[in-house]
TORMITI-460498 format. One line per field, with one value per residue (C-alpha): residue number from 1; residue in one letter; y, x, z negated; chain. Coordinates in steps of 0.1 Angstrom, whole numbers. Layout:
BEGIN
nr	(NUM,...)
rest	(A,...)
y	(Y,...)
x	(X,...)
z	(Z,...)
kette	(A,...)
! end
This chain:
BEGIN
nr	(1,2,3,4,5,6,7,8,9,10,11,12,13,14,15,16,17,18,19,20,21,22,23,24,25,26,27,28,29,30,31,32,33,34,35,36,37,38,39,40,41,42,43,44,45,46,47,48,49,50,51,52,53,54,55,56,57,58,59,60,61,62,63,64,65,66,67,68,69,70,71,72,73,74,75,76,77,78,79,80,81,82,83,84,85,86,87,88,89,90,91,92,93,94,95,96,97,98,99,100,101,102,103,104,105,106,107,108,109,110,111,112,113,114,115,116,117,118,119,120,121,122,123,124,125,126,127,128,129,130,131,132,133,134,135,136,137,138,139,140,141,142,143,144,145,146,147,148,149,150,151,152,153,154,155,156,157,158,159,160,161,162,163,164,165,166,167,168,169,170,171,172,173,174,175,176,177,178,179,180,181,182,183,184,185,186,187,188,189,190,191,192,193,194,195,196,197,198,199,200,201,202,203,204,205,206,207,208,209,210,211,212,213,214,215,216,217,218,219,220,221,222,223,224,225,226,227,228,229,230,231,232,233,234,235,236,237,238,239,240,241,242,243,244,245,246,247,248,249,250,251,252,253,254,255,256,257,258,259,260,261,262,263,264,265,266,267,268,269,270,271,272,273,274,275,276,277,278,279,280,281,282,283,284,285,286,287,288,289,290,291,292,293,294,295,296,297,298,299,300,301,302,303,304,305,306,307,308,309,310,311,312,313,314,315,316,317,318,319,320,321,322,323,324,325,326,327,328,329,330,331,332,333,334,335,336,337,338,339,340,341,342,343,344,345,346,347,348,349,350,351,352,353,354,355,356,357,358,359,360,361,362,363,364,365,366,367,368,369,370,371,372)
rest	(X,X,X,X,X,X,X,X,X,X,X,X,X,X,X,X,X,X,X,X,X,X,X,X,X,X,X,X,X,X,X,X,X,X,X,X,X,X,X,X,X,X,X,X,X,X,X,X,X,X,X,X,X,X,X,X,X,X,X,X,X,X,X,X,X,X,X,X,X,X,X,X,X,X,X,X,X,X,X,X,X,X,X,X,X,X,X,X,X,X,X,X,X,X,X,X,X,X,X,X,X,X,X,X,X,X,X,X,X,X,X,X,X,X,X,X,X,X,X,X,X,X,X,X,X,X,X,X,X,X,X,X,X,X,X,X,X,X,X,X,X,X,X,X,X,X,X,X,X,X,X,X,X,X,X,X,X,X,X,X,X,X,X,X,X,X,X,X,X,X,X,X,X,X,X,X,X,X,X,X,X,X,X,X,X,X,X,X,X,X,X,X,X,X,X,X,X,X,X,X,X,X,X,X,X,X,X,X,X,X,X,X,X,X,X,X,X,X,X,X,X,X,X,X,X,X,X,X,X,X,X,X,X,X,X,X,X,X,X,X,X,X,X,X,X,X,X,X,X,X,X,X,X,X,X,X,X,X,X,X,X,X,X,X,X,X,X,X,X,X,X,X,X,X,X,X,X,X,X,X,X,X,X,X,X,X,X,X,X,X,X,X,X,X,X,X,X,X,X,X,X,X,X,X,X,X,X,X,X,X,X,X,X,X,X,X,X,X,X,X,X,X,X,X,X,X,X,X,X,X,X,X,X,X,X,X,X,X,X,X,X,X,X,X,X,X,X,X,X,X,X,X,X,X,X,X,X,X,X,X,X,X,X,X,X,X,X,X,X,X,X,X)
y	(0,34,57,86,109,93,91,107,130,163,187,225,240,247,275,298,309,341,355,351,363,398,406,440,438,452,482,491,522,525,524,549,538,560,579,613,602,606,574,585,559,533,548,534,547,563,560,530,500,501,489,463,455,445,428,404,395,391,366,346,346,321,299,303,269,257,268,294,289,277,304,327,322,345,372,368,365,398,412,399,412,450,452,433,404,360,348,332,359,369,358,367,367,378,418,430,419,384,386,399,373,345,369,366,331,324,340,344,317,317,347,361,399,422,462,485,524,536,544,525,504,487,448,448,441,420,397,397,383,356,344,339,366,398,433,463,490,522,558,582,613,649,648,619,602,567,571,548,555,542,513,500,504,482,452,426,388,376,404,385,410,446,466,497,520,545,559,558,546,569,595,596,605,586,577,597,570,584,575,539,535,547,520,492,491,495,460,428,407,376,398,407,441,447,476,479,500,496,536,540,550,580,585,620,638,624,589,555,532,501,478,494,489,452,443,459,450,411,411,433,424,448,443,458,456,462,476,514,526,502,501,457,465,444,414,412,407,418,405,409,405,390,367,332,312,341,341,305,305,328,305,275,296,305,291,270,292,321,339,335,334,370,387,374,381,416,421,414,436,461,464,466,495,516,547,548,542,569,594,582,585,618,634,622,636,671,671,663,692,714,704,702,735,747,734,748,781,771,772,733,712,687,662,659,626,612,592,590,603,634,631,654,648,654,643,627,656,673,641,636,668,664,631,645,675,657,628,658,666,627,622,593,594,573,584,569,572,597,604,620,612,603,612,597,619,615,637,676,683,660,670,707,692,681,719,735,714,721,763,771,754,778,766,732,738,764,732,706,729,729,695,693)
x	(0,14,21,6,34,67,89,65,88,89,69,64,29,1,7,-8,6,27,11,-24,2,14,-26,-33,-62,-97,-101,-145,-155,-161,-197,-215,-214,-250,-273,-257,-226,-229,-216,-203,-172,-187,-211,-241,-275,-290,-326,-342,-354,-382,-414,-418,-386,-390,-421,-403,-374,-401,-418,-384,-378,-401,-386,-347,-343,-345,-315,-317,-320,-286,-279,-300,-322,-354,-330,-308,-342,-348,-316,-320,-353,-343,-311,-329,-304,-308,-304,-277,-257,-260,-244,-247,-229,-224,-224,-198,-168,-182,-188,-156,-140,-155,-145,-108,-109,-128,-101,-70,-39,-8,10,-15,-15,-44,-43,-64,-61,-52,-63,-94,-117,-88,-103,-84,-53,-62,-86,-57,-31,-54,-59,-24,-21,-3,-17,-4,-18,-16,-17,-46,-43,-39,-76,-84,-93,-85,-52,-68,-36,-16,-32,-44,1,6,-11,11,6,4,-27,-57,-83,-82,-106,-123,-145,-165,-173,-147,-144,-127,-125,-160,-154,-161,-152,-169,-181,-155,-124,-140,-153,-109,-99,-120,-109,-72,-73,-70,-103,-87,-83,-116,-125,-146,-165,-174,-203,-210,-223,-236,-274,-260,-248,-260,-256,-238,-229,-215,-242,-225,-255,-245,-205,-216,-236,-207,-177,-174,-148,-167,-182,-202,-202,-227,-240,-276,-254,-255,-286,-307,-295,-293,-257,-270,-277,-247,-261,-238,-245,-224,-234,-208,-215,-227,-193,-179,-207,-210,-176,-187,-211,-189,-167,-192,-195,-224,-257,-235,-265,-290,-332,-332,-312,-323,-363,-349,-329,-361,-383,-357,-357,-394,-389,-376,-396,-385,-349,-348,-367,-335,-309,-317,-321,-286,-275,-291,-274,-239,-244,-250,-224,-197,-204,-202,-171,-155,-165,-147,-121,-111,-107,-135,-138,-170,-182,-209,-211,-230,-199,-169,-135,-106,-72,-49,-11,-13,-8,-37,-56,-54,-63,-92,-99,-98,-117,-146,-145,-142,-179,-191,-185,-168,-155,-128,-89,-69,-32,-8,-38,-67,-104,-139,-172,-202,-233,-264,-294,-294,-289,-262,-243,-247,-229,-196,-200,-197,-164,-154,-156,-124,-101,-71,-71,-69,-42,-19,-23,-13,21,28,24,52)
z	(0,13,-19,-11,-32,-21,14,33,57,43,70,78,72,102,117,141,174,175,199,176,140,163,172,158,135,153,135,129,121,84,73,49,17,7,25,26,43,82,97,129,138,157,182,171,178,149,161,143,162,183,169,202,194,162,163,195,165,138,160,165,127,121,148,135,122,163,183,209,244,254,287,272,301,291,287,321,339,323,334,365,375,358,382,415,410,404,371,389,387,350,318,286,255,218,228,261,239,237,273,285,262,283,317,307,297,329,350,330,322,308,321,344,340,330,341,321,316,280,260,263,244,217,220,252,246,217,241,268,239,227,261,265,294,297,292,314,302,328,309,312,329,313,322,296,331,346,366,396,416,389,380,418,416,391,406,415,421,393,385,381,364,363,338,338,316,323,306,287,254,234,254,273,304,336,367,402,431,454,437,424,463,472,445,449,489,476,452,470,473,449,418,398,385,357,350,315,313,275,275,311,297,285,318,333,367,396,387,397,414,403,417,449,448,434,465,484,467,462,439,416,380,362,322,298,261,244,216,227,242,228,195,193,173,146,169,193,229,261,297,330,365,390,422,408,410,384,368,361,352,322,312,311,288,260,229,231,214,214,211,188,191,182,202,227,223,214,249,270,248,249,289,291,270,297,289,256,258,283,258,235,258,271,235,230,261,252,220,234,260,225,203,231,243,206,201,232,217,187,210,211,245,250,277,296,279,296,261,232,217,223,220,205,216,185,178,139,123,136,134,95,88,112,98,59,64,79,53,27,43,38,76,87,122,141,141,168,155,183,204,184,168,185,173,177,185,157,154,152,116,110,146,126,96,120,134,109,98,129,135,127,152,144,107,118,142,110,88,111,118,83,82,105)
kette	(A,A,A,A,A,A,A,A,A,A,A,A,A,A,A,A,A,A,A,A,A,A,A,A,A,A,A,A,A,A,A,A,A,A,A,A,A,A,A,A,A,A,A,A,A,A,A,A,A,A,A,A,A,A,A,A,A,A,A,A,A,A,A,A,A,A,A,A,A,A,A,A,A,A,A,A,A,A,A,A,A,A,A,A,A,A,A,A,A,A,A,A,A,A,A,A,A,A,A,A,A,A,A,A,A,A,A,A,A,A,A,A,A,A,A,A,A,A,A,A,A,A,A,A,A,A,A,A,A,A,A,A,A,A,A,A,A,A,A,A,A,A,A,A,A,A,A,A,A,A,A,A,A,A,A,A,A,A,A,A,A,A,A,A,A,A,A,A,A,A,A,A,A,A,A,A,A,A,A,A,A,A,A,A,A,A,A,A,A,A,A,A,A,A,A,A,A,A,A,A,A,A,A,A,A,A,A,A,A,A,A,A,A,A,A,A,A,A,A,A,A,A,A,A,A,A,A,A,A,A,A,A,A,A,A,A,A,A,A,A,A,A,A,A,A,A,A,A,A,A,A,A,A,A,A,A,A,A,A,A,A,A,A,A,A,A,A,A,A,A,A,A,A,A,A,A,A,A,A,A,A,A,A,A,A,A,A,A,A,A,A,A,A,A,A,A,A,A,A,A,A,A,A,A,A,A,A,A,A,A,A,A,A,A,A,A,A,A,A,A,A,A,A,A,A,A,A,A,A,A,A,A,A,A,A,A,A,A,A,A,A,A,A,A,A,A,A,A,A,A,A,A,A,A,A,A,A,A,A,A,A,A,A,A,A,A,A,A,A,A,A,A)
! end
């Protein structure tokens, strides 16, 4: 009988891969910890849920102890009959992270490369490392814009996806159909582009068509989340549409019931809440006109963001004192360390509370020097 404490061979301990050890943490926005602090770090709608919306969940509550549909197919035949597309060429996932997960792993082995502008949406790089594939990462412009030039550049063979956002989270602003239409020609048909879209509701004015560049551009996968607009952060729901060999490829790569009962009632009630989304989205959209124009009379350079959310360029010095002032005021925002802070639109009276931290821009900028 083997003795469980003696001659054994003496053995290291599990460990994980280095690639997995060097990950930088995902860093969420803090949440309010009472009701007078003004969570505005994470982008997520501060309208409550709809009542449709929750009445579809409260339905599925009594049904929790089944599993959800496996492909999630009530909701992709919602998608799919919203953008004019086959539930063939929709998947869906646990919100557009999940979903762009399963896109990389889809697409992406060992040392295939990944182009993306940044700064950008941070899970990026972190999905690219976990996949085993190699993040090149193509700087903004002084514009806070995608440099398209740049990145269509830094394609080579072994490029297999290139990501875009637009708008673009942190910064908010997107990319015009010209420049997509001169990029997309530019990238050779075997590598795919994805076009996150996590914020295109709050979209306003000239815009991409990305249904149109879809049914033109082959190689193009548009990516989108019921997290923003429709305020499903809670219940972690993202779809893309691709052609059906991409999209199938999604499928394969999700973890089985990925999304639960839910979400998934909540998606489909969601979209045939169109009137009412739009009513949301456009109140947003008024107040981001407001407050950005206000704080361009404060004197500090704003982006257009086409977002639910405005972005302030700031080196670190600027951005603590930023970052301290506001949570001085029981507002929480989101600090991005050397390039600056983002903050998410809310209703009137608290975008009047960040405004009012906000007036004196030369105070901010005489601290930050002697901070130096």
């Amino acid at each position: 009988m083997l003795s469980m404490t003696s001659t054994l061979p003496e053995t290291q301990a599990p460990e994980v891969r280095t690639a997995v050890a060097q990950l930088p943490a995902y860093v969420a926005g803090k949440s309010a910890q009472s009701d007078l602090t003004a969570a505005l770090a994470s982008n997520e709608s501060h309208f409550a849920p709809l009542p449709s919306v929750i009445e579809a969940m409260s339905a599925e509550a009594g049904r929790i102890h089944r599993y959800p549909s496996m492909g999630a197919v009530e909701a992709r035949d919602a998608i799919a009959r919203q953008f004019g597309v086959s539930a063939g060429e929709v998947a869906a996932g646990p919100g557009s992270s999940g979903v762009l997960q399963q896109i990389i792993s889809a697409v992406c082995g060992h040392g295939d490369e990944v182009v993306y502008a940044w700064r950008s949406f941070e899970a990026y790089p972190i999905l690219v490392a976990v996949a085993g594939a190699v993040s090149v990462p193509v700087p903004l412009l002084a514009t806070e814009q995608h440099d398209l030039h740049s990145m269509a550049a830094a394609i080579t063979d072994r490029t297999r996806l290139v990501i875009l956002c637009s708008p673009n989270n942190p910064t908010g602003v997107s990319i015009s159909p010209a420049d997509l239409e001169e990029f997309l020609r530019s990238v050779p048909p075997r590598v795919l582009v994805v076009l996150d879209e996590a914020y295109v509701e709050f979209q306003r004015g000239p815009g991409v068509d990305s249904l149109d560049f879809y049914r033109r551009h082959p190689n193009l996968c548009i990516l989108r989340t019921f997290s923003k607009a429709y305020g499903l952060a809670g219940l972690r729901i993202g779809y893309a549409i691709a052609r059906p060999e991409i999209a199938d490829g999604l499928r394969r790569t999700a973890v089985p019931f990925g999304v639960n009962r839910m979400a998934q009632a909540a998606a489909v009630a969601s979209l045939a809440a169109g009137d009412e989304i739009l009513e949301r989205t456009e109140a947003v959209a008024q107040e981001r006109t407001r407050v950005i124009g206000a704080l361009r009379d404060y004197g500090w350079d704003v982006p257009d963001s086409q977002a639910n959310f405005y972005w302030l360029r700031a080196d670190d010095d600027l951005r603590v004192q930023l970052l301290d002032a506001l949570a001085d005021a029981d507002i929480l925002v989101r600090g991005y360390a050397v390039d600056g802070v983002r903050i998410t639109l809310a209703d009137r009276a608290t975008n009047d509370r960040v405004l009012a931290v906000l007036a004196n821009r030369g105070r901010f900028l005489r601290e930050a020097a002697a901070a130096q």
